[in-house]
mmCIF file of the N, C-alpha and C atoms, coordinates in Angstrom:
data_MODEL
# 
_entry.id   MODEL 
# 
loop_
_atom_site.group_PDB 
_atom_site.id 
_atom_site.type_symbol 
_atom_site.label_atom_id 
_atom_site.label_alt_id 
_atom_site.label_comp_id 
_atom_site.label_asym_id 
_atom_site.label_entity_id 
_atom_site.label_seq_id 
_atom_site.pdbx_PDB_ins_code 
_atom_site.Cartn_x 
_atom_site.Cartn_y 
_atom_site.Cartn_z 
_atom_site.occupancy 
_atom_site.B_iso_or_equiv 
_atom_site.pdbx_formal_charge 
_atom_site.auth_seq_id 
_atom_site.auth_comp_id 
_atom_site.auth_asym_id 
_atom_site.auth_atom_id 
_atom_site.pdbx_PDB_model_num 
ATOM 1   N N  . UNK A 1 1  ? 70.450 -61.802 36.669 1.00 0.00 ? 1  UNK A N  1 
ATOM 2   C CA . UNK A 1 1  ? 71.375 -62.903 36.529 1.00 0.00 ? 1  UNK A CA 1 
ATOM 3   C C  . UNK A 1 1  ? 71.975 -63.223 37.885 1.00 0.00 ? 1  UNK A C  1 
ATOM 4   N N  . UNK A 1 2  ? 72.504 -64.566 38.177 1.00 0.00 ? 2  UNK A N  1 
ATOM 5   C CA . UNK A 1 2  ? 72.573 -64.744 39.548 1.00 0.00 ? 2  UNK A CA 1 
ATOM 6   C C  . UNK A 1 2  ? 74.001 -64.844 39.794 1.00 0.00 ? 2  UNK A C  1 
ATOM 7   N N  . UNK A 1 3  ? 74.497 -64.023 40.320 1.00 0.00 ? 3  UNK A N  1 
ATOM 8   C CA . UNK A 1 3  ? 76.036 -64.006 40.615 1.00 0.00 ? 3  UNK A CA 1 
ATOM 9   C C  . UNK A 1 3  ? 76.949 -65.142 40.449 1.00 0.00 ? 3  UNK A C  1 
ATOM 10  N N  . UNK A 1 4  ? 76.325 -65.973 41.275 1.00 0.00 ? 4  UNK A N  1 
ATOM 11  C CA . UNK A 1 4  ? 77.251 -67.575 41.979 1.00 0.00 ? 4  UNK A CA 1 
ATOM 12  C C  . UNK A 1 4  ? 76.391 -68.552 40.708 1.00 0.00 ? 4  UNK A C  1 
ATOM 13  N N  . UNK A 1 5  ? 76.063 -68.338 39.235 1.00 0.00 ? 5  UNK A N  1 
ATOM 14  C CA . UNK A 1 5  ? 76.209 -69.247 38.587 1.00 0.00 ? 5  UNK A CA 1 
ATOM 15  C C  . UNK A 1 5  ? 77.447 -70.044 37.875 1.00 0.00 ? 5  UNK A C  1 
ATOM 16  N N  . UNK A 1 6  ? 77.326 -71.161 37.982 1.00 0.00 ? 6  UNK A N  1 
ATOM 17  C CA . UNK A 1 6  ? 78.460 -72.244 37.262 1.00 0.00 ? 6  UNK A CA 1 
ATOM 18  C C  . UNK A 1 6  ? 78.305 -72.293 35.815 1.00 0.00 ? 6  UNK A C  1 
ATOM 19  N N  . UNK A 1 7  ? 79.441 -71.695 35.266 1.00 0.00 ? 7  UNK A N  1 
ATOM 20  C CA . UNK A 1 7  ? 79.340 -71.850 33.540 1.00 0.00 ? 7  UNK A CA 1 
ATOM 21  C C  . UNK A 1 7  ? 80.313 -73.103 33.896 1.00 0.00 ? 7  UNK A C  1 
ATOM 22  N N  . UNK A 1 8  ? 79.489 -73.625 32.440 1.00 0.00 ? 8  UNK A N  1 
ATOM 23  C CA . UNK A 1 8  ? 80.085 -75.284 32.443 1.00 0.00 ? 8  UNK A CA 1 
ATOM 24  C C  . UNK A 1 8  ? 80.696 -75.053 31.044 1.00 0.00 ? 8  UNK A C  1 
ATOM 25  N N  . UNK A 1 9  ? 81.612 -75.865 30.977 1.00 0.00 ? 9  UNK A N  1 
ATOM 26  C CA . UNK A 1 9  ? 81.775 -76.272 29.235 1.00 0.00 ? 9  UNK A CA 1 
ATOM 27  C C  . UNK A 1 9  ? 81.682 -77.466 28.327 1.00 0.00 ? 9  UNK A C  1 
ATOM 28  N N  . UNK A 1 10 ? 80.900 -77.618 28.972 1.00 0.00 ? 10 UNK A N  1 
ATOM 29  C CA . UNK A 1 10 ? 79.997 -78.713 28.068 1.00 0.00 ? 10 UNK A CA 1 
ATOM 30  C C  . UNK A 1 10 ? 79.417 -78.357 26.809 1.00 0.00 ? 10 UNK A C  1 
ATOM 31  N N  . UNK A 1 11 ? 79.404 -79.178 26.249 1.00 0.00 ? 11 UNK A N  1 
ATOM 32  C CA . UNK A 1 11 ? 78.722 -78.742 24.579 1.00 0.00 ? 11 UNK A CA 1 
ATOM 33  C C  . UNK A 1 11 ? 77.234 -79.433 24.708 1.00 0.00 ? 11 UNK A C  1 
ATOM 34  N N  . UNK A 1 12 ? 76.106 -78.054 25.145 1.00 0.00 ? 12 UNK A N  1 
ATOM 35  C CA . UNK A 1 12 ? 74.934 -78.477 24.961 1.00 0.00 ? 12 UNK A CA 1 
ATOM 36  C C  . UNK A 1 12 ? 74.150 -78.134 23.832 1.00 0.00 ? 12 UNK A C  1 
ATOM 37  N N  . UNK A 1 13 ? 75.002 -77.764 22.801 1.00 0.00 ? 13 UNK A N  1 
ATOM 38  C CA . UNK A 1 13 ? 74.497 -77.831 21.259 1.00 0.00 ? 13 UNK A CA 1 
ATOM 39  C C  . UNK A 1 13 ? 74.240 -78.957 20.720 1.00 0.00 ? 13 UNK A C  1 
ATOM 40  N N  . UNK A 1 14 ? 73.195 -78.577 20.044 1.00 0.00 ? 14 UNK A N  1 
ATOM 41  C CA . UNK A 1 14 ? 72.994 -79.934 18.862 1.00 0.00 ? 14 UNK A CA 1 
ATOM 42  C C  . UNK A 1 14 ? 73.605 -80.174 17.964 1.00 0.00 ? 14 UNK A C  1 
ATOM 43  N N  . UNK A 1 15 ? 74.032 -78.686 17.275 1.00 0.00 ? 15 UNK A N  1 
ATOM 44  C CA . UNK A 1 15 ? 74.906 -78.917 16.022 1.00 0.00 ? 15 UNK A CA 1 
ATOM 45  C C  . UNK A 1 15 ? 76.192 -77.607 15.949 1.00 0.00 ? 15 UNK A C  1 
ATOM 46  N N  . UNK A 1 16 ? 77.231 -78.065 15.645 1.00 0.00 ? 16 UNK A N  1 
ATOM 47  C CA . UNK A 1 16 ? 78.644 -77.970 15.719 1.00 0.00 ? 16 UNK A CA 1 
ATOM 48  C C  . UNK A 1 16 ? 79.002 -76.644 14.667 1.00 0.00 ? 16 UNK A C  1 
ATOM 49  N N  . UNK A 1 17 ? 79.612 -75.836 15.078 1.00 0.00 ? 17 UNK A N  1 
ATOM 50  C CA . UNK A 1 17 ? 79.892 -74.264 14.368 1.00 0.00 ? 17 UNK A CA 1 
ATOM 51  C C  . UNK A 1 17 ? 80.381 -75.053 12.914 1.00 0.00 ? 17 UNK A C  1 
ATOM 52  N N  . UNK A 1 18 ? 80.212 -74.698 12.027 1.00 0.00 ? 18 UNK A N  1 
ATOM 53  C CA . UNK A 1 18 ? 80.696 -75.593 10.522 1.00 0.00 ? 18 UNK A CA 1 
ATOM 54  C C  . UNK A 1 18 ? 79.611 -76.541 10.130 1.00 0.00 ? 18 UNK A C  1 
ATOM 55  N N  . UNK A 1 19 ? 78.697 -76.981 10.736 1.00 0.00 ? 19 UNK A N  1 
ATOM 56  C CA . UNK A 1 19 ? 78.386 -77.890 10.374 1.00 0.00 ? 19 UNK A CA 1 
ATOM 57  C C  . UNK A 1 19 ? 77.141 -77.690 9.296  1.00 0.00 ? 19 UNK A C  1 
ATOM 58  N N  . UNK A 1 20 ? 76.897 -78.251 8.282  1.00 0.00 ? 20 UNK A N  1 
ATOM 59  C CA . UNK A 1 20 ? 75.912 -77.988 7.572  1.00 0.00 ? 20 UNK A CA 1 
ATOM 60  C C  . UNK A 1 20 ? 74.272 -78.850 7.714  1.00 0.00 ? 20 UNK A C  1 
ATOM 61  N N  . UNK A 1 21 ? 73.271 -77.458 7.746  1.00 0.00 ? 21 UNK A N  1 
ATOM 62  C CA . UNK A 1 21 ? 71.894 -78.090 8.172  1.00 0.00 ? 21 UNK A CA 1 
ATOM 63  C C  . UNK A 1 21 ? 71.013 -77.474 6.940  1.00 0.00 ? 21 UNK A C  1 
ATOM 64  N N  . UNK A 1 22 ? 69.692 -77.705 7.371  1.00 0.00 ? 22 UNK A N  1 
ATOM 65  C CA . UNK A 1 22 ? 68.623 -77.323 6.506  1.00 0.00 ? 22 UNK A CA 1 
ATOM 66  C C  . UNK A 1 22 ? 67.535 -76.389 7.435  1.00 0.00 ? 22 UNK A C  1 
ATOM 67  N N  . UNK A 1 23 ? 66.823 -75.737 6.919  1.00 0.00 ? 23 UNK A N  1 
ATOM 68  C CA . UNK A 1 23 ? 65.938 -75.123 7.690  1.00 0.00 ? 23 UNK A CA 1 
ATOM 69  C C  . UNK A 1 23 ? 65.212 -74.715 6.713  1.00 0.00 ? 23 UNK A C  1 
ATOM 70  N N  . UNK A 1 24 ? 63.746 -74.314 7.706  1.00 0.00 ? 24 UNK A N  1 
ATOM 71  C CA . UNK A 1 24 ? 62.220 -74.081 6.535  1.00 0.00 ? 24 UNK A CA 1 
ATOM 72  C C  . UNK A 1 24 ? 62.270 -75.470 6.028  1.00 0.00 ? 24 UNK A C  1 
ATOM 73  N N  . UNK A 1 25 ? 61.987 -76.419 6.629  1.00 0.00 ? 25 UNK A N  1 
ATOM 74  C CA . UNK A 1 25 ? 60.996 -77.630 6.009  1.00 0.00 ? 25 UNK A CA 1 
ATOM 75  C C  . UNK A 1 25 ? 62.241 -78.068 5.157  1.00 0.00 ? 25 UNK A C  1 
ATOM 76  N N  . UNK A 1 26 ? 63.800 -78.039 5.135  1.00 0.00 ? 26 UNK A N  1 
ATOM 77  C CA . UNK A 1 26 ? 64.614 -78.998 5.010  1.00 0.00 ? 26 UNK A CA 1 
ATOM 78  C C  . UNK A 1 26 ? 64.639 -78.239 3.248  1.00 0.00 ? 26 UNK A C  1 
ATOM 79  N N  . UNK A 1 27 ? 64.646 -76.739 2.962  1.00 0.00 ? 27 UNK A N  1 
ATOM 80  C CA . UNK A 1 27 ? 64.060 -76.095 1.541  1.00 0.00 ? 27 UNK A CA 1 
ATOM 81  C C  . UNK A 1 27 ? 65.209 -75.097 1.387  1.00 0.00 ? 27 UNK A C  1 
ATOM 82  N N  . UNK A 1 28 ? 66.359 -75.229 2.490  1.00 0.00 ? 28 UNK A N  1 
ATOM 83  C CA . UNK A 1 28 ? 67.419 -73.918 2.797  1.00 0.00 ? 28 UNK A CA 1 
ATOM 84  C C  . UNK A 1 28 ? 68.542 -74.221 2.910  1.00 0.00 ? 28 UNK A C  1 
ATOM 85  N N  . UNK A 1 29 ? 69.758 -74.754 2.457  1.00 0.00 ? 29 UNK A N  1 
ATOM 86  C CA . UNK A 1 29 ? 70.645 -75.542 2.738  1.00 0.00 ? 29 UNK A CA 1 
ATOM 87  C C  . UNK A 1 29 ? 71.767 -74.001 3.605  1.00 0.00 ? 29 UNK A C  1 
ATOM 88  N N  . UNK A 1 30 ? 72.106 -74.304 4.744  1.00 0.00 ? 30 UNK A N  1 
ATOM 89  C CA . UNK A 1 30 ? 73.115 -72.975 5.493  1.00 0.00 ? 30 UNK A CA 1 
ATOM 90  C C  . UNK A 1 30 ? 74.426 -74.176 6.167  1.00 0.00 ? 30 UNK A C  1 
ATOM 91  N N  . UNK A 1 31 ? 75.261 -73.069 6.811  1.00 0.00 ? 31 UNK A N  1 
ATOM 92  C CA . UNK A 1 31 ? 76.138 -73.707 7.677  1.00 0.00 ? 31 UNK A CA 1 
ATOM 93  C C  . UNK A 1 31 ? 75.941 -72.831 8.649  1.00 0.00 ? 31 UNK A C  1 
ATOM 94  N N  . UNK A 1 32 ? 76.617 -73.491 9.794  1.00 0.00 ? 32 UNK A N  1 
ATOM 95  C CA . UNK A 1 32 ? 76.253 -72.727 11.083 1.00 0.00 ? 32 UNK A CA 1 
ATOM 96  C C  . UNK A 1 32 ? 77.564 -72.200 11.208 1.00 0.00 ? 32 UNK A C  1 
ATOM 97  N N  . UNK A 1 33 ? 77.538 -70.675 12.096 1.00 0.00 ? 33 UNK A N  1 
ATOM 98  C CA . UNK A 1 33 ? 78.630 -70.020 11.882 1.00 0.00 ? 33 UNK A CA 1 
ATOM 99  C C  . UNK A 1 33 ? 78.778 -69.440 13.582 1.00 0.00 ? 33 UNK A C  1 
ATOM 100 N N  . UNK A 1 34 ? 77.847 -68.956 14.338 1.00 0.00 ? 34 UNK A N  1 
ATOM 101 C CA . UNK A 1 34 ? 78.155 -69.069 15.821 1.00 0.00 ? 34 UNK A CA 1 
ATOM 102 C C  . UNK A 1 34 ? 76.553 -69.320 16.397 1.00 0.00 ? 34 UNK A C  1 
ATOM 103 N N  . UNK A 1 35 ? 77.137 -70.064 17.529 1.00 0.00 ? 35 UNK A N  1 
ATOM 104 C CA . UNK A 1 35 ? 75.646 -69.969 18.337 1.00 0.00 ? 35 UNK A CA 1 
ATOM 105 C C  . UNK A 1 35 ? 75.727 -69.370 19.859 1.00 0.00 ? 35 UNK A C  1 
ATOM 106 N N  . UNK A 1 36 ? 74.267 -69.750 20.232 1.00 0.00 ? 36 UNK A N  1 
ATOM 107 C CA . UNK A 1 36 ? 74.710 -69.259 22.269 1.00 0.00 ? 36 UNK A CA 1 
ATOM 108 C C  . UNK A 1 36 ? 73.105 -69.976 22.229 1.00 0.00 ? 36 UNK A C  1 
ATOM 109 N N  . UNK A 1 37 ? 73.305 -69.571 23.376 1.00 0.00 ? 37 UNK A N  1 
ATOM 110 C CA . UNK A 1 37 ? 72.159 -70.311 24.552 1.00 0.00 ? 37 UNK A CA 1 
ATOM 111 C C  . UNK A 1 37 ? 71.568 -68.600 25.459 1.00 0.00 ? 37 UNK A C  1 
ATOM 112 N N  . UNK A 1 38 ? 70.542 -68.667 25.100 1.00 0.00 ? 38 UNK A N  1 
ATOM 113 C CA . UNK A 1 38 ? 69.673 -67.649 25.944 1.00 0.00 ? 38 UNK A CA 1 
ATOM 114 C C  . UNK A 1 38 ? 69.876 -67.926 27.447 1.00 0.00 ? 38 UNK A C  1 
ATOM 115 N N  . UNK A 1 39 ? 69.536 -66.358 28.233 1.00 0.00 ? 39 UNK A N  1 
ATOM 116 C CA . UNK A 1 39 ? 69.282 -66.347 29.921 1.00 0.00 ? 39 UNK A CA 1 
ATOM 117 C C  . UNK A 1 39 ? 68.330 -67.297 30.101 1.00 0.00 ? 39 UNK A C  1 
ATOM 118 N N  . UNK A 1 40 ? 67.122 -67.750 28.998 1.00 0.00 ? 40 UNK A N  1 
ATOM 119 C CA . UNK A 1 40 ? 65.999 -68.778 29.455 1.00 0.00 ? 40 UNK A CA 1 
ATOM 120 C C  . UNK A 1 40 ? 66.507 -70.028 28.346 1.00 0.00 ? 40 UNK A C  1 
ATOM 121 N N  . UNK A 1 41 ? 67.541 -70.557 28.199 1.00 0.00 ? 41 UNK A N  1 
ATOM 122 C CA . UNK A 1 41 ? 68.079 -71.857 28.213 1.00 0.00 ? 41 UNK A CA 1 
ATOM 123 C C  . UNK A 1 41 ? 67.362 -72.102 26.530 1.00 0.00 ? 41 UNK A C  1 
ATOM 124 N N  . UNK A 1 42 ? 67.340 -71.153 25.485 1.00 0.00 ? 42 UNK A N  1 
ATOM 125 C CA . UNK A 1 42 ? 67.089 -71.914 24.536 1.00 0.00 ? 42 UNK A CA 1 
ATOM 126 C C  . UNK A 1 42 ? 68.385 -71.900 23.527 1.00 0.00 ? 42 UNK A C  1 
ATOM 127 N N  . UNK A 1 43 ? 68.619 -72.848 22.862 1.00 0.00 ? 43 UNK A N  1 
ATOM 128 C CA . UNK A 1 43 ? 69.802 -72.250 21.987 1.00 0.00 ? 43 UNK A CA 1 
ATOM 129 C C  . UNK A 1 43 ? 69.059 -71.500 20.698 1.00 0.00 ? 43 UNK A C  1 
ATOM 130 N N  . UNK A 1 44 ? 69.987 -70.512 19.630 1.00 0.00 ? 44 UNK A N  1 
ATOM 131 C CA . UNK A 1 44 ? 70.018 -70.045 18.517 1.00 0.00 ? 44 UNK A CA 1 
ATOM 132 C C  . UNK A 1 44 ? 71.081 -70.026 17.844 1.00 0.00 ? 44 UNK A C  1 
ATOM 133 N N  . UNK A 1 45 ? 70.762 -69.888 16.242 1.00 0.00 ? 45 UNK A N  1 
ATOM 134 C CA . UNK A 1 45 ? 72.136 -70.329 15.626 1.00 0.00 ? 45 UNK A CA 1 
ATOM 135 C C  . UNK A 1 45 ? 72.031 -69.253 14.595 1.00 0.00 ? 45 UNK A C  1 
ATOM 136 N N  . UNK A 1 46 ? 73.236 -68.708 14.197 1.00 0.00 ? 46 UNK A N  1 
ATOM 137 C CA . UNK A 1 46 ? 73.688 -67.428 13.405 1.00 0.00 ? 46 UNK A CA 1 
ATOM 138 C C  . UNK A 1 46 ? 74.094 -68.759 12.359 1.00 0.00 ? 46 UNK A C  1 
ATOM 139 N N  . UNK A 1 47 ? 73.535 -68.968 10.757 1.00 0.00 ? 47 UNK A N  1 
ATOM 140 C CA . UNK A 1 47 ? 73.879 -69.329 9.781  1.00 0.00 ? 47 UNK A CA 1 
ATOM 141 C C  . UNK A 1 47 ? 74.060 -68.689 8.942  1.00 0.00 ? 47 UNK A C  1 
ATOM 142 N N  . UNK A 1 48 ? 74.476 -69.218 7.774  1.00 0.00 ? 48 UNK A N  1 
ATOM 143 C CA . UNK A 1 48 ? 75.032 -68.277 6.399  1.00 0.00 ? 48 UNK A CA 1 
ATOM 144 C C  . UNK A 1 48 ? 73.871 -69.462 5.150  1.00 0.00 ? 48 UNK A C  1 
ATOM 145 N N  . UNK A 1 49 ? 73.176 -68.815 4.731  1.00 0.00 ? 49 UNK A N  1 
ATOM 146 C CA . UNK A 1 49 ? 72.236 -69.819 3.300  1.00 0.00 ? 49 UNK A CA 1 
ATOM 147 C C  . UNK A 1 49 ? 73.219 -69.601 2.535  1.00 0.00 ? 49 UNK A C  1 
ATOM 148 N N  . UNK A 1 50 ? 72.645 -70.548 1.772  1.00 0.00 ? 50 UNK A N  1 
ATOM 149 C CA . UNK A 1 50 ? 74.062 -71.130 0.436  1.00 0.00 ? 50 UNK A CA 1 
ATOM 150 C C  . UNK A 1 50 ? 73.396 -69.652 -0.518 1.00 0.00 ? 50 UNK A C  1 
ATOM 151 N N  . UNK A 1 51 ? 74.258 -69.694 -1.587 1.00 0.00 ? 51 UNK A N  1 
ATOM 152 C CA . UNK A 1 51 ? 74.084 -68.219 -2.327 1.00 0.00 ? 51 UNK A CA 1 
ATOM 153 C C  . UNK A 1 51 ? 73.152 -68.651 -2.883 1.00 0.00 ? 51 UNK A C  1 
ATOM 154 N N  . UNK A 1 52 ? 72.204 -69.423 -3.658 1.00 0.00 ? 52 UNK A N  1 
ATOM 155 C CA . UNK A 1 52 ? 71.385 -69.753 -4.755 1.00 0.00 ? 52 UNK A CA 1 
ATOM 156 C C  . UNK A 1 52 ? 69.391 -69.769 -3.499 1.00 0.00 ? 52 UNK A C  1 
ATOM 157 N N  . UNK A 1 53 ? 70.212 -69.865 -2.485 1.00 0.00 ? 53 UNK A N  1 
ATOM 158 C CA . UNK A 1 53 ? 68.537 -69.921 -1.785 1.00 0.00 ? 53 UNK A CA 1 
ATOM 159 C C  . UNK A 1 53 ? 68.742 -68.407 -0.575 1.00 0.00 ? 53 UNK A C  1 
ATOM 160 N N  . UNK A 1 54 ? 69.873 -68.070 -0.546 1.00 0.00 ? 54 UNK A N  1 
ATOM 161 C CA . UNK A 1 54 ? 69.801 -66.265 0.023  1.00 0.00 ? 54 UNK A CA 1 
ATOM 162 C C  . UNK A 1 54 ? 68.515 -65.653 0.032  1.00 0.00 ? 54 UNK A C  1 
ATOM 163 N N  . UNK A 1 55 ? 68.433 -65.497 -1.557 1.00 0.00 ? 55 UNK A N  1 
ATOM 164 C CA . UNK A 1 55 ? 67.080 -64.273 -1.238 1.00 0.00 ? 55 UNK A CA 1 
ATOM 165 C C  . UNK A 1 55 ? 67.483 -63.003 -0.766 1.00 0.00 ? 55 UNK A C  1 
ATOM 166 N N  . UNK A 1 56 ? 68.933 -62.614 -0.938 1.00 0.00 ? 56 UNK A N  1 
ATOM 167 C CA . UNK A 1 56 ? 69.067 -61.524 -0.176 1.00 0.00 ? 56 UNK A CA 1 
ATOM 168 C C  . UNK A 1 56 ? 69.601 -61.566 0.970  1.00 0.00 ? 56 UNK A C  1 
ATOM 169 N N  . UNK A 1 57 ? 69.612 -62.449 1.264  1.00 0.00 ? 57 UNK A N  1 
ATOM 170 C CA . UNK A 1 57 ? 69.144 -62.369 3.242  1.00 0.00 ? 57 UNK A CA 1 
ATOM 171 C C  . UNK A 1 57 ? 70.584 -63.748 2.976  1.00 0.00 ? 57 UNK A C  1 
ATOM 172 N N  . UNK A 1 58 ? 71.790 -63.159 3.317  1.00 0.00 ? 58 UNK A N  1 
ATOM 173 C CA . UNK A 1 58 ? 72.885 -64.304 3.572  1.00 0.00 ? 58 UNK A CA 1 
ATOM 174 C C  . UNK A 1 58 ? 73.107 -64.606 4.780  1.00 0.00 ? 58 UNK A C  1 
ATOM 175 N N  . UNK A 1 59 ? 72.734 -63.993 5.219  1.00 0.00 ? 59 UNK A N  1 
ATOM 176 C CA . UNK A 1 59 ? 73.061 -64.209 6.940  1.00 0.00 ? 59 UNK A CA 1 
ATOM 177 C C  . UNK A 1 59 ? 71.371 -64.059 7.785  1.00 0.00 ? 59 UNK A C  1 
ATOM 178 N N  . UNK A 1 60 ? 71.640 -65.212 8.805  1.00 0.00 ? 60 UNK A N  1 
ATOM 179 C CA . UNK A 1 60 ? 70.324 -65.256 9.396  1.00 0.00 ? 60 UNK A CA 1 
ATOM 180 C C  . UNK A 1 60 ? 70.155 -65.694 10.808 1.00 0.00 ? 60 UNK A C  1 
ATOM 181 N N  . UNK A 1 61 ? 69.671 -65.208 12.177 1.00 0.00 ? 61 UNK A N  1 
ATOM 182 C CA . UNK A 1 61 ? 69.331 -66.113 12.971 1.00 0.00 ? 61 UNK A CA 1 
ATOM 183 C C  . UNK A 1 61 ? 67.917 -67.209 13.629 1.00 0.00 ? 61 UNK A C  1 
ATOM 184 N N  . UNK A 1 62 ? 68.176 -67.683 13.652 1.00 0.00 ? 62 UNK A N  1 
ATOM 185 C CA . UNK A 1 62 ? 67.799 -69.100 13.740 1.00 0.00 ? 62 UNK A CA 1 
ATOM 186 C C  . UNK A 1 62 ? 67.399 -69.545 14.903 1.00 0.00 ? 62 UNK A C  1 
ATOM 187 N N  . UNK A 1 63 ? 66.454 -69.914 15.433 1.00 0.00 ? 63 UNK A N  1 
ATOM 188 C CA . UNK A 1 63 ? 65.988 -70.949 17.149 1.00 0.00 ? 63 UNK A CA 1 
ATOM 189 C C  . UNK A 1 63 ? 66.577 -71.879 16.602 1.00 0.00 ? 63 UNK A C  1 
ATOM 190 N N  . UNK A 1 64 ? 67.060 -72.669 17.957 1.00 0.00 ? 64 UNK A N  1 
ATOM 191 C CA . UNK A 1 64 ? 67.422 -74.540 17.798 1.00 0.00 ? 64 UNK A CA 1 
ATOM 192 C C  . UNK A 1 64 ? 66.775 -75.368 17.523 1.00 0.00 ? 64 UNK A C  1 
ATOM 193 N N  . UNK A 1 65 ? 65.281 -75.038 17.365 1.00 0.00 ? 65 UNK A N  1 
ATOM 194 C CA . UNK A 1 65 ? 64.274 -75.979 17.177 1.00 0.00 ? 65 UNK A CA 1 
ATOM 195 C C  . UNK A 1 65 ? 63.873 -76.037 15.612 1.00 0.00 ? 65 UNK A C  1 
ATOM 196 N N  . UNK A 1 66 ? 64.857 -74.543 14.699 1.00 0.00 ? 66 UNK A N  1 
ATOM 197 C CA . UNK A 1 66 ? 64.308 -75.275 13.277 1.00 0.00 ? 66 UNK A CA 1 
ATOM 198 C C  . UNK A 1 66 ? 65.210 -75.689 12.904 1.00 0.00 ? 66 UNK A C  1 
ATOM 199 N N  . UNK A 1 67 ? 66.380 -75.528 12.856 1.00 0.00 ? 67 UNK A N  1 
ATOM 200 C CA . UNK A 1 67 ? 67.461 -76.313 12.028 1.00 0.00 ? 67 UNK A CA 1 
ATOM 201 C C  . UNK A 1 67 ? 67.210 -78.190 12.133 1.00 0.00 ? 67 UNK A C  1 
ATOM 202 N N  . UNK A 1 68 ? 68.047 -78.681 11.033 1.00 0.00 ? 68 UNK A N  1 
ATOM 203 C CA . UNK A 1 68 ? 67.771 -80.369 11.032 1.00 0.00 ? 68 UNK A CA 1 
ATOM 204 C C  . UNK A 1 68 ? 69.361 -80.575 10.497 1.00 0.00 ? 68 UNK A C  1 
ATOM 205 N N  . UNK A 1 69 ? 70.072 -81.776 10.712 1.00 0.00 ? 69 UNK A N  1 
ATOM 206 C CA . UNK A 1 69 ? 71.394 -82.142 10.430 1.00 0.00 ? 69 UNK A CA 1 
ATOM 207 C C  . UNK A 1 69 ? 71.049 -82.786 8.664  1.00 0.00 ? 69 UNK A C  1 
ATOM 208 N N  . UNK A 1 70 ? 71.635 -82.006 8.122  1.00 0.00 ? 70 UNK A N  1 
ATOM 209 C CA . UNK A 1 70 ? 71.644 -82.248 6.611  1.00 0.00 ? 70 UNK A CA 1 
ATOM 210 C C  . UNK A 1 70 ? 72.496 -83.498 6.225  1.00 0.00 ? 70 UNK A C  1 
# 
């Protein structure tokens, strides 16, 4: 990591902590609950699935590239 980097605070998320999306082909209804941005610049998102599509699995993380704005 490079010492003299500039953290910015800009919001380079797509979608907003609370906000509710879909994922798996728009078949998963979650809300997003925290995210970050990788050392190689991708974001991921920590969601919660609604109780009826869980499966077990209430909590999940997520790349930025599957979620969709519900």
């Amino acid at each position: 990591m490079n010492a003299n980097a500039i953290i910015t605070t800009a919001e380079p998320y797509r979608f907003q902590i609370g906000q509710t999306v879909d994922h798996i082909g728009g078949k998963m209804r979650s809300i997003i609950v925290d995210r970050y941005i990788t050392m190689m610049g991708r974001e991921n998102y920590h969601i919660v699935v609604s109780a009826e599509d869980a499966a077990g699995r209430p909590l999940r993380i997520v790349a930025g590239a599957v979620p969709v704005a519900a």
